[in-house]
SEVEXTOR-149360 format. One record per residue (C-alpha): x, y, z. Coordinates in steps of 0.5 Angstrom, whole numbers, padded with zeros to 4 digits. Example, Ala and Ser with C-alpha at 12.3 -4.5 7.8 and 13.67 -1.06 7.14 Angstrom:
BEGIN
FISE      px      py      pz
FISE    0025   -0009    0016
FISE    0027   -0002    0014
END
This chain:
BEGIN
FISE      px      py      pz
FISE    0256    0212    0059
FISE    0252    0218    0056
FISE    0246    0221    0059
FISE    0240    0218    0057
FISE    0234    0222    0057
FISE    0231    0217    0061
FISE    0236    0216    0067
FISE    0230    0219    0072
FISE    0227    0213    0072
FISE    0227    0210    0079
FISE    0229    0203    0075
FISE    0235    0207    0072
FISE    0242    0203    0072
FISE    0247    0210    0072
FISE    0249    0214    0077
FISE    0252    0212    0084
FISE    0248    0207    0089
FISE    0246    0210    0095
FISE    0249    0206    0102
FISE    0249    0207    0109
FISE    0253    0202    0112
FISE    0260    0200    0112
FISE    0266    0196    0114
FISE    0263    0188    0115
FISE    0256    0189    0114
FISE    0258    0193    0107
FISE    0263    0187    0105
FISE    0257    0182    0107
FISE    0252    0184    0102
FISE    0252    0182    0095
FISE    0249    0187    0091
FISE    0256    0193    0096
FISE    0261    0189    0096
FISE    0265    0188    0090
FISE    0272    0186    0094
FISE    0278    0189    0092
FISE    0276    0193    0087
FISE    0273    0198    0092
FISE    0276    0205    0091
FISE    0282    0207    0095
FISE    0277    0213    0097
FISE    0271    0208    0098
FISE    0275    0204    0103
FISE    0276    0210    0107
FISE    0269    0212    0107
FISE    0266    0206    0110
FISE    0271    0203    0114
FISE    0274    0198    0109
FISE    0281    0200    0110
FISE    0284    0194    0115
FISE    0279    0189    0111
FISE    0281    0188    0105
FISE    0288    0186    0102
FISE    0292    0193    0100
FISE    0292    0192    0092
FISE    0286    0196    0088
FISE    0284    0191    0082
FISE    0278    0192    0077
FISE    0272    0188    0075
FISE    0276    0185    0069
FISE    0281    0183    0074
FISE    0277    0180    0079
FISE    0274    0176    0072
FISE    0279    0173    0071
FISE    0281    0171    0077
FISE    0275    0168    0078
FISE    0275    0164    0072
FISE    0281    0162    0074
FISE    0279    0158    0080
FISE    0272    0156    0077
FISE    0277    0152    0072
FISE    0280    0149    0078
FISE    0273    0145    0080
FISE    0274    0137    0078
FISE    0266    0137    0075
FISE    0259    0142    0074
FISE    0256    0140    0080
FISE    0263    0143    0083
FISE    0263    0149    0078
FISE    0255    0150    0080
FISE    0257    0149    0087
FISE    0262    0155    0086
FISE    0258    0160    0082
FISE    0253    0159    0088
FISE    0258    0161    0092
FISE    0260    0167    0089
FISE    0254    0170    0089
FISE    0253    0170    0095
FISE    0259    0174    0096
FISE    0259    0179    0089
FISE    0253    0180    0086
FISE    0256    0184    0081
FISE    0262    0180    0080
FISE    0258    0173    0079
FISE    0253    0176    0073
FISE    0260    0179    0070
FISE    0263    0172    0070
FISE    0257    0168    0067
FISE    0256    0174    0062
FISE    0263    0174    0060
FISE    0263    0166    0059
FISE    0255    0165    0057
FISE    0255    0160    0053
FISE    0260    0156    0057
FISE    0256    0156    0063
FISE    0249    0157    0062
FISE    0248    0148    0062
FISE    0252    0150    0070
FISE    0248    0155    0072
FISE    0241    0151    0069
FISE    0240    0146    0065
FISE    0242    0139    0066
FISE    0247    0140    0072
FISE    0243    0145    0076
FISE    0238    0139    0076
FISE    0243    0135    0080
FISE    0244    0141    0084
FISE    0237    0140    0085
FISE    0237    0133    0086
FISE    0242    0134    0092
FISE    0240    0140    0095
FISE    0239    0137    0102
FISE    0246    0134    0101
FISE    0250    0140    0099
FISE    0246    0145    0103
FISE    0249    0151    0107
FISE    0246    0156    0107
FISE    0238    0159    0105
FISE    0236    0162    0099
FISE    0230    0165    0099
FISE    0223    0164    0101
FISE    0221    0158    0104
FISE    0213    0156    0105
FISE    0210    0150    0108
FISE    0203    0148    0108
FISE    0203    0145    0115
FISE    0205    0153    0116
FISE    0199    0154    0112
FISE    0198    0161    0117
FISE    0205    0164    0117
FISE    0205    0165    0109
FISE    0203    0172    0109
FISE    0207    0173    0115
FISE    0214    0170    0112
FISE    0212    0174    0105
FISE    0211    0180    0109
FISE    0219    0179    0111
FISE    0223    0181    0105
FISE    0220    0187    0104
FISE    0215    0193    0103
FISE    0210    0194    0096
FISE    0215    0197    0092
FISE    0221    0192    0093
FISE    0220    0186    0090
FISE    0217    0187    0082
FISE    0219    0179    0080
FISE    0217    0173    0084
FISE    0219    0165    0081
FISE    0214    0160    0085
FISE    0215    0152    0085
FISE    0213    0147    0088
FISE    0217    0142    0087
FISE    0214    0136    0084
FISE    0216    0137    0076
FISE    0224    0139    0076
FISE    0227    0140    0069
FISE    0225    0132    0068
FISE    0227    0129    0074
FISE    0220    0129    0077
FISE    0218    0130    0085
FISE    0225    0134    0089
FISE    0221    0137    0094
FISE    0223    0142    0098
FISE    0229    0143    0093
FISE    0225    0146    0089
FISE    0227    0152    0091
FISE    0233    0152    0086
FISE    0230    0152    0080
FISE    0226    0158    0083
FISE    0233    0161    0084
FISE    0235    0158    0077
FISE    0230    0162    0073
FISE    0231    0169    0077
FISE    0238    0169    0075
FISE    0236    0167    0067
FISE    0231    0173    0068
FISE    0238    0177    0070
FISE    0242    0174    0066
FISE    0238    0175    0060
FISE    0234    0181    0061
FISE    0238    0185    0066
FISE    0231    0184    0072
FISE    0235    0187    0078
FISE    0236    0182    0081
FISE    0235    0185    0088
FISE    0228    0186    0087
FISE    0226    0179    0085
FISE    0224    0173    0090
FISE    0225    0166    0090
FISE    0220    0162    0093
FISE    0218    0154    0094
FISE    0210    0152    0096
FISE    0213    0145    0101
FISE    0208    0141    0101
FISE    0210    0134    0102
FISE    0214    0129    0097
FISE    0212    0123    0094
FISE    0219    0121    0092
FISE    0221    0116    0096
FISE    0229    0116    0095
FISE    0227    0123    0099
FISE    0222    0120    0105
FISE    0229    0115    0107
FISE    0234    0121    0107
FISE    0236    0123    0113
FISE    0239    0129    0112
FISE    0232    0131    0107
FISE    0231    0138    0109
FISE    0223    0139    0106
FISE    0217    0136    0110
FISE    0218    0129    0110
FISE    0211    0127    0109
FISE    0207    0125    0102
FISE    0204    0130    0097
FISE    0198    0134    0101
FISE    0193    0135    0094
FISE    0186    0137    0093
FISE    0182    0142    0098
FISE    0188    0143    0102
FISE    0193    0145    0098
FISE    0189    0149    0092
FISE    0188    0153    0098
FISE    0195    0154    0100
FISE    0197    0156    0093
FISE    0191    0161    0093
FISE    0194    0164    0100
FISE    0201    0165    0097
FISE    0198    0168    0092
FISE    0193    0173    0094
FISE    0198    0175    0101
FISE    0204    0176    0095
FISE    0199    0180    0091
FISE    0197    0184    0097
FISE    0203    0185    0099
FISE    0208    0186    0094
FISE    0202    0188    0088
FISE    0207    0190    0083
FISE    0211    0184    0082
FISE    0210    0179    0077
FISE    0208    0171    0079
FISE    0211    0166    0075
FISE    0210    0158    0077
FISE    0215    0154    0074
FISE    0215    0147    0075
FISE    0209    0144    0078
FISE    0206    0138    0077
FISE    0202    0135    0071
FISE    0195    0136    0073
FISE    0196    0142    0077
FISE    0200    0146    0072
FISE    0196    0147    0067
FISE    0189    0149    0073
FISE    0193    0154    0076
FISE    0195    0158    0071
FISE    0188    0157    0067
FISE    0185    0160    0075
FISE    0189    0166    0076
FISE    0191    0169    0069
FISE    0184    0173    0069
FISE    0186    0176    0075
FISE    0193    0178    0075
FISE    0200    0178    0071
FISE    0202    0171    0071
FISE    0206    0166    0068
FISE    0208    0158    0066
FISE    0214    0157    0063
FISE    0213    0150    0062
FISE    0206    0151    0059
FISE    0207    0158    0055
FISE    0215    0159    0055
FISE    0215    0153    0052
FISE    0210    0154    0047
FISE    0213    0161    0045
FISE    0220    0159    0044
FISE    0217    0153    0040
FISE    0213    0157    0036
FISE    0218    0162    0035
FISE    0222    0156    0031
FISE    0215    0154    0028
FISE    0215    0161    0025
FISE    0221    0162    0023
FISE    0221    0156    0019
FISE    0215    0157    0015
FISE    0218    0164    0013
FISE    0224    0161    0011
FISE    0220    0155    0007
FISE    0216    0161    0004
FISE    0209    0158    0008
FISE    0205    0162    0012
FISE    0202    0161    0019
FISE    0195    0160    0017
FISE    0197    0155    0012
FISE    0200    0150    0018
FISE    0198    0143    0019
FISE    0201    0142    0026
FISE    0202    0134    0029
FISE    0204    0134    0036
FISE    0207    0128    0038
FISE    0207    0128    0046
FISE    0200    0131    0050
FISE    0203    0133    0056
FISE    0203    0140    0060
FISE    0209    0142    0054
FISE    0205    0139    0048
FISE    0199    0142    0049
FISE    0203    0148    0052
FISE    0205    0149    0044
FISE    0198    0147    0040
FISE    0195    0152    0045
FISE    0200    0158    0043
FISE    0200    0156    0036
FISE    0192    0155    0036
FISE    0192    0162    0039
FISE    0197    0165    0033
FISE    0193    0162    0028
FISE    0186    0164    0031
FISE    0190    0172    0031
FISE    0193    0172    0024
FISE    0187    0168    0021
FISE    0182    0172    0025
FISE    0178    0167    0027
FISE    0176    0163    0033
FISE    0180    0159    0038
FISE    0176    0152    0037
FISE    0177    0154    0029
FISE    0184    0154    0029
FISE    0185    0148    0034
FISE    0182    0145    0027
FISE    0189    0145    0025
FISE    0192    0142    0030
FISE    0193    0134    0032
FISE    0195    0131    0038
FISE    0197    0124    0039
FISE    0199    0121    0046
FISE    0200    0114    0049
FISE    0194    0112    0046
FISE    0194    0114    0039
FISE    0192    0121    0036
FISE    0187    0124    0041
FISE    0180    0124    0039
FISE    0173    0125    0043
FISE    0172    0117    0045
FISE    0179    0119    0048
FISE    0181    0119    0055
FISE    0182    0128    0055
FISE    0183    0132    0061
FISE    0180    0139    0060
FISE    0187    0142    0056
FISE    0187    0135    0050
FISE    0180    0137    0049
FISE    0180    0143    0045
FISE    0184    0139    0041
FISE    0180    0132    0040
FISE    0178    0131    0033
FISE    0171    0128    0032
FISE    0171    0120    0033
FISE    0167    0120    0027
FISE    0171    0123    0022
FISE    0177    0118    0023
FISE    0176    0112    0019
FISE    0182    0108    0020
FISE    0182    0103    0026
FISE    0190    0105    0027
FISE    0191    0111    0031
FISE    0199    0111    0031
FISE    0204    0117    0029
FISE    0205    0113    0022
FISE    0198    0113    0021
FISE    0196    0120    0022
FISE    0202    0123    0019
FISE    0199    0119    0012
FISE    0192    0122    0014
FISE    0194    0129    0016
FISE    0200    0131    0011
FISE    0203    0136    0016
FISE    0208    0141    0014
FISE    0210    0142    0023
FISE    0211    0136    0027
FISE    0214    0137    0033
FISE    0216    0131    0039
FISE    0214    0133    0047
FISE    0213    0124    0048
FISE    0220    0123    0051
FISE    0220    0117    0047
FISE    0226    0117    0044
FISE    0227    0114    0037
FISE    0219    0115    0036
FISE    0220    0119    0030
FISE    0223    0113    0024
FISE    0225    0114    0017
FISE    0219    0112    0014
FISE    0216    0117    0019
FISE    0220    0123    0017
FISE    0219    0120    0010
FISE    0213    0120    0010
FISE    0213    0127    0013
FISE    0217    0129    0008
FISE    0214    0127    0002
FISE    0207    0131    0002
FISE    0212    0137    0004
FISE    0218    0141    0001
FISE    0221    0144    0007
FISE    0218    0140    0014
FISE    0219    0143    0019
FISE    0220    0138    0025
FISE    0222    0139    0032
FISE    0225    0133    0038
FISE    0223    0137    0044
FISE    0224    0132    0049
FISE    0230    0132    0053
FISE    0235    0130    0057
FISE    0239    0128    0049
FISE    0237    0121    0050
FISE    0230    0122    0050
FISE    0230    0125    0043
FISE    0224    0123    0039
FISE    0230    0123    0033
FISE    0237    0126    0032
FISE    0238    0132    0027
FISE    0243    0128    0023
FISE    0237    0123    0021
FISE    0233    0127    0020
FISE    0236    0131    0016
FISE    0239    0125    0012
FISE    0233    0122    0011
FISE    0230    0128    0008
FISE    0236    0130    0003
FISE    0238    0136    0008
FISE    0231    0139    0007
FISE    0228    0139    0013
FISE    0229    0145    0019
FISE    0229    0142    0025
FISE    0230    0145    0032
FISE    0231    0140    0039
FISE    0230    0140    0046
FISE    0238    0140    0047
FISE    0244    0143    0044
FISE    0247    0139    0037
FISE    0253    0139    0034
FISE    0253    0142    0026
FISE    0250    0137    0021
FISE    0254    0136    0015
FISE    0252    0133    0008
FISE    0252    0133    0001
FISE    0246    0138    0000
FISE    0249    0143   -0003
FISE    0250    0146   -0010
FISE    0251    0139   -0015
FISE    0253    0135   -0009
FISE    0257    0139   -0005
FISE    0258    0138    0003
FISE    0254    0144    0007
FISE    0253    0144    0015
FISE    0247    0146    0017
FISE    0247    0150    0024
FISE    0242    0146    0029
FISE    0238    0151    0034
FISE    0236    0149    0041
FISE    0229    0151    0043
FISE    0231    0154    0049
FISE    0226    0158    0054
FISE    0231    0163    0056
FISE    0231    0167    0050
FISE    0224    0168    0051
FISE    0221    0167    0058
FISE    0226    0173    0060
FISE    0223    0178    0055
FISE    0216    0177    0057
FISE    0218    0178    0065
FISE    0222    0185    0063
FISE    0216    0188    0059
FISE    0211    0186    0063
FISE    0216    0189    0069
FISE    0217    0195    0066
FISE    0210    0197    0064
FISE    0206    0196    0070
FISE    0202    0190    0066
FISE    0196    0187    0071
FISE    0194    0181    0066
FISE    0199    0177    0062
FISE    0194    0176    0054
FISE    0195    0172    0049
FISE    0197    0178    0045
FISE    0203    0179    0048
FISE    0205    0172    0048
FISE    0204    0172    0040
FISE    0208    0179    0039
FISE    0214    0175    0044
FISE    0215    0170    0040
FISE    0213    0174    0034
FISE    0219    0178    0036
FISE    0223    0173    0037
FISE    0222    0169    0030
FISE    0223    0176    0026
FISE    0230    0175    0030
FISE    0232    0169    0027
FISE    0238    0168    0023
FISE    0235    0163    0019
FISE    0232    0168    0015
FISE    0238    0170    0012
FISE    0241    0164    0012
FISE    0237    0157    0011
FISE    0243    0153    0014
FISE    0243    0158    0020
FISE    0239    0156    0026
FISE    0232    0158    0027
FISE    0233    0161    0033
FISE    0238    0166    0036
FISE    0243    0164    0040
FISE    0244    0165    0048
FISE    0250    0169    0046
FISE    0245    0174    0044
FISE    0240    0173    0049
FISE    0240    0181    0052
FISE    0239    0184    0045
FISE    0233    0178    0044
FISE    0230    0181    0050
FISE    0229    0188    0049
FISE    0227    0186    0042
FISE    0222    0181    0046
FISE    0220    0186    0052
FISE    0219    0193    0046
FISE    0214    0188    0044
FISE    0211    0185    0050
FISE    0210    0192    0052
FISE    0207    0195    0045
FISE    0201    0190    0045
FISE    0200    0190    0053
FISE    0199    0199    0051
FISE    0195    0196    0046
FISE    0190    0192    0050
FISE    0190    0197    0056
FISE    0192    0193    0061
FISE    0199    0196    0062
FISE    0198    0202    0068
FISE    0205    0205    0068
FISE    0206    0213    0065
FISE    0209    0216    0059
FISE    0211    0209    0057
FISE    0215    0211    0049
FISE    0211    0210    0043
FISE    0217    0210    0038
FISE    0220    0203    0037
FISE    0228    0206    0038
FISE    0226    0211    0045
FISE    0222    0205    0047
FISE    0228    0200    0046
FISE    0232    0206    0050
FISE    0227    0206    0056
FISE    0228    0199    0058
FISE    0235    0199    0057
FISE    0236    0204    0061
FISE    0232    0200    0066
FISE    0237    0193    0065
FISE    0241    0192    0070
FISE    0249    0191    0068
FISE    0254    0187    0072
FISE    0257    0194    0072
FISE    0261    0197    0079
FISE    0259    0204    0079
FISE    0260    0209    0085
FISE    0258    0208    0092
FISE    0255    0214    0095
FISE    0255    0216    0103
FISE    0248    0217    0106
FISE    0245    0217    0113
FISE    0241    0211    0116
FISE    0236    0215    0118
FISE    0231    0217    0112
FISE    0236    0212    0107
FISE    0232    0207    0103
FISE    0232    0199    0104
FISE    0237    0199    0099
FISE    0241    0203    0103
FISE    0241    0200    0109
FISE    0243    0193    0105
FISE    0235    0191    0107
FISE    0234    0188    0100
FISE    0233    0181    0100
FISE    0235    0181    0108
FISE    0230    0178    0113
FISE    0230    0182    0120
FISE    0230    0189    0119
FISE    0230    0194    0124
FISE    0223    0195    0122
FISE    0217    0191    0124
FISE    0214    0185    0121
FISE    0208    0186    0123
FISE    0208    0193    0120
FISE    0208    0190    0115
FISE    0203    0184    0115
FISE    0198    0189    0116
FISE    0197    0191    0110
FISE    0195    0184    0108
FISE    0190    0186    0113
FISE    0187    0192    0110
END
């Protein structure tokens, strides 16, 4: 590996890794140990020899025979089980084996099967991951966070409370999974050290009955404390985090549908934060809404958009669209919502309607609707939209006499089934595309099989690649930029050059039977394009306070790949313990250092 002119940054992957431990504390730590391929001079060094089997091996091997054994396992649950386990054991051989294999394993690392790994968390339990806090416990949150570290240590926290998971509802206390799920997408994706990231669950009850009955469930066994009392525990948790850890990054994920929205909209004005479900959501369905309208030769300000579903992802996507529209159009927020209609249970949303506080920019004047009907149908007669996208979990919602309908005012619609798991899908793509003769560019929640038809040339069979709207090759990318530039507020304008980046990466735009979306093959690559401009407009708002941060897109693109972390072995140097970094001294992500907690639960006195 050739030097870069940026390998001095504290986050630089060259070089050898300083450590100060050895024998079985080294082969005990996940981010040391890397098994039989320690050198024979390593094994000398740190007291190995005796400890390992004689033969040297390289990661490619360990790969292989790790696959090998991941293949054996009867089922995904079984294969999540596995790679579990060799997480704890091999940081670095675990990343290897889900790079190499990304688009077999990323349904076993995440969704679904991470959300039955998830639904069964007190059932296969056998040791801790992360950072568990109870709201009975309400004042040893400072105390417990203080724990994995000192200020510098952790730049990325994932926090859930685990009432709304991946659409299997309240899990309680298994909310940690997802926690630990999203961290290892924020690696995978994006290289975030995984060292210096924190996986937290806020445990404040369960409404799920099936979990109360379960004698073997490990969360608190009472019913969701909410109100004053539990807005006060997350206000705890996230000032004790900023305080002691004012560097990282806080990203909520999974919280329940009226809680979601409030706390995001409470803590943005003050520090860098972030909702996958309400702003991931929106960005990555944005990018695909971008990327069609390009290739159907409109442009956003023109979009009239239907949204299908207003839950926390609906109305996380119209805002997203609201706030591009209101940036590239120059005009306000309310302006843009102008363009943009929810419909939910009850019909299309307008003022006489029941809203809660994110429907209500959406809500249309009661008397500019004429028509007693307020269906899907009837507002997609009266709009004409050229967008409509499905968050409803209604399956089959969007009919032949809708698409048609659709299709009939627009040349190229653009229509998104978000709605997930498959069965839940507002419609398939192969209806879709046969009902509008091939035309329409359509995005779904989960992964479809190519659709072939005869929309070619005189007829002629052609297979349309379909493209998933999968949250991982967006939230990554915003986490590494705002990493990496010190960001200490998360703006609209970032968002918007995110999905801007993404969209201009759409294989779509070379070809309008490839998907609207980049693949998770080429996530990493995603990624830098969506930090570099995370990054760019952060620097142009004012709100990134790291130094010397590179002003030219190709030194910049350097900059943050230098500071990706790679599943890469590289060399291990022999230091001393005293004076040697945590890191060193196999402390990260460790509780019960030899250093004093109180130490550290001082300075969120000060």
């Amino acid at each position: 590996m050739s030097k870069s002119k940026f390998s001095h940054l504290p986050l630089s992957t060259r070089g050898p890794i300083e450590c100060a431990v050895n024998g079985t504390v080294l082969l005990n730590t996940p981010y040391f140990n890397r098994g039989s391929a320690h050198t024979p001079e390593e094994r000398d060094e740190f007291n190995l020899t005796g400890l390992l089997p004689q033969s040297v091996q390289t990661l490619e091997q360990q790969a292989k025979r790790a696959y090998e054994q991941y293949s054996t396992r009867p089922d995904d649950l079984a294969k999540n089980t596995f790679l579990t386990s060799l997480k704890e054991q091999n940081a670095v051989l675990y990343f290897k084996l889900l790079q190499d294999h990304l688009k077999e394993m990323f349904s076993v690392v995440y969704t679904p099967t991470e959300g039955d790994a998830i639904q069964n968390f007190s059932r296969l339990f056998r040791r801790p991951e992360g950072c568990f806090l109870n709201i009975e416990n309400m004042d040893r949150v400072s105390h417990d966070l203080a724990q994995w570290g000192k200020p510098d240590d952790i730049d990325y926290i994932v926090v859930s409370d685990g009432e709304e998971i991946l659409g299997i509802g309240d899990q309680g206390v298994g909310g940690i999974l997802i926690s630990v799920a999203k961290l290892v997408l924020t690696t995978l994706c994006a290289g975030v050290h995984p060292n210096r990231t924190l996986p937290v669950v806020l445990d404040c009850g369960t409404d799920n009955e099936n979990l109360l009955n379960d004698e073997l469930y490990l969360g608190l066994r009472q019913k969701r404390v909410r109100g004053e009392r539990y807005d006060k525990f997350v206000d705890e948790f996230v000032q004790s985090a900023r305080k002691l850890f004012p560097r990282a990054y806080i990203h909520f994920e999974d919280f329940g549908l009226t809680n979601a929205r409030r706390i995001l909209d409470h803590y943005r004005p003050e520090i860098p934060c972030f909702n996958d479900d309400v702003q991931g959501t929106g960005c990555v369905t944005l990018a695909a809404v971008m990327a069609g309208l390009h290739v159907s030769q409109q442009k956003l300000k023109d979009i009239k958009l239907v949204v299908f579903g207003a839950g926390t992802a609906g109305v996380g996507i119209a805002d997203q669209v609201r706030d591009a529209i209101a940036s590239e159009k120059g005009v306000s927020k309310d302006e843009a919502a102008k363009q943009i209609w929810l419909v939910d249970k009850p019909g299309v949303l307008l003022t006489d309607s029941e809203l809660d506080n994110g429907q209500k920019f959406f809500a249309k004047d009661v008397s500019e609707w004429t028509s007693q009907d307020r269906s899907l149908l009837s507002t997609i007669k009266a709009v004409h939209p050229n967008v409509l996208i499905g968050t409803s979990t209604v399956p089959k919602a969007f009919t032949e006499e809708i698409v048609k309908e659709m299709a009939a005012h627009t040349p190229r619609p653009v229509i998104l089934p978000l709605s997930n798991p498959t069965r839940l899908h507002e419609a398939v793509p192969a209806d879709i595309l046969k009902w509008t003769d091939g035309k329409a560019l359509v995005a779904t929640g989960s992964p479809f099989d190519p659709v072939t038809g005869p929309w070619g040339q005189d007829g002629s069979d052609v297979s349309i690649e379909v493209a998933e709207c999968n949250n991982s090759v967006v939230f990554p990318g915003i986490g590494l930029g705002a990493v990496l530039c010190r960001a200490r507020l998360i703006t609209d304008k970032m968002l918007v050059a995110a999905v801007r980046g993404v969209a201009g990466l759409s294989p779509a735009l070379r070809d309008d039977t490839a998907p609207l979306l980049p693949g998770v093959e080429e996530v990493r690559n995603v990624s830098v394009r969506v930090a570099r401009e995370v990054i760019k407009a952060a620097v142009e708002e004012g709100v990134a306070t790291e130094s010397d941060i590179p002003d030219n897109d190709a030194d910049l693109e350097e900059w943050i790949r230098e500071q990706m972390w790679e599943p890469v072995y590289r060399p291990l140097k022999r230091v001393e313990t005293l004076g040697a970094s945590r890191e060193a001294k196999a402390e990260l992500k460790v509780v019960g250092s030899l250093e004093d907690v109180k130490e550290k639960q001082q300075r969120v006195q000060e």
